[in-house]
C-alpha positions as CSV (number, residue, x, y, z in Angstrom):
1,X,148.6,87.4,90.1
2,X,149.3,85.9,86.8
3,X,150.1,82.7,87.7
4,X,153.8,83.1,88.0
5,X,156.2,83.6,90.9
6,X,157.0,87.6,90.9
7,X,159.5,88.0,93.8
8,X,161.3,84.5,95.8
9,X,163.8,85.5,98.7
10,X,165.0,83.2,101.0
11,X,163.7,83.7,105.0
12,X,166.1,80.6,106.8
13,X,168.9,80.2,104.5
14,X,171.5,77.5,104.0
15,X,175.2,78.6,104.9
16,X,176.2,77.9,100.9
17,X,175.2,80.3,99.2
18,X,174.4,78.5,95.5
19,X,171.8,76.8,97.5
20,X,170.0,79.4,98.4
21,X,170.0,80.7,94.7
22,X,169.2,77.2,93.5
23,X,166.2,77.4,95.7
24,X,165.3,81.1,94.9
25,X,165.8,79.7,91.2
26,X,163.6,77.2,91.5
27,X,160.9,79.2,92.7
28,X,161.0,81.5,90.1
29,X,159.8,78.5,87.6
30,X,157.2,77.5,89.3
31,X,153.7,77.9,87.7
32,X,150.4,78.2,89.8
33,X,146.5,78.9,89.7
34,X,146.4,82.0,91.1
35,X,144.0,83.4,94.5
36,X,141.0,85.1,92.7
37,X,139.0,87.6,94.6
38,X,135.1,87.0,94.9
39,X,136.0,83.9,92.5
40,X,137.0,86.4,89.3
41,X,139.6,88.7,89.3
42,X,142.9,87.0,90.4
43,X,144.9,89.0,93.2
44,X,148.3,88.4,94.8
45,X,149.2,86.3,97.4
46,X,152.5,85.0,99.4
47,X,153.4,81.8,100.7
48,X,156.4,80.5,102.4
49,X,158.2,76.4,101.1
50,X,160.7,74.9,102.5
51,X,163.4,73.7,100.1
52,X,165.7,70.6,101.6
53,X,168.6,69.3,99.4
54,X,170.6,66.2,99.4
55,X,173.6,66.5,98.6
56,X,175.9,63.6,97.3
């Protein structure tokens, strides 16, 4: 609830592995304005993205 990403797992993953830590990795940095409750006190929340690489 502090504006940072406290726990990323990966639902659907890729068969490679490293992407799936790249992916839980790059949730991790992610920064956000947090849910607040009754527009004050900021509470957690969950959400589900879907990553999709390119590979070249």
């Amino acid at each position: 609830s502090e504006g940072r990403v406290a726990n990323a797992t990966v639902v659907k993953g890729a068969y490679n592995e490293l992407l799936n830590n790249a992916a839980v990795d790059a949730a991790k940095q992610w920064v956000f304005k947090p849910a607040l409750a009754r527009g004050k006190k900021p509470v957690k929340s969950w959400t589900t993205h879907e990553f999709t690489f390119k590979l070249k």
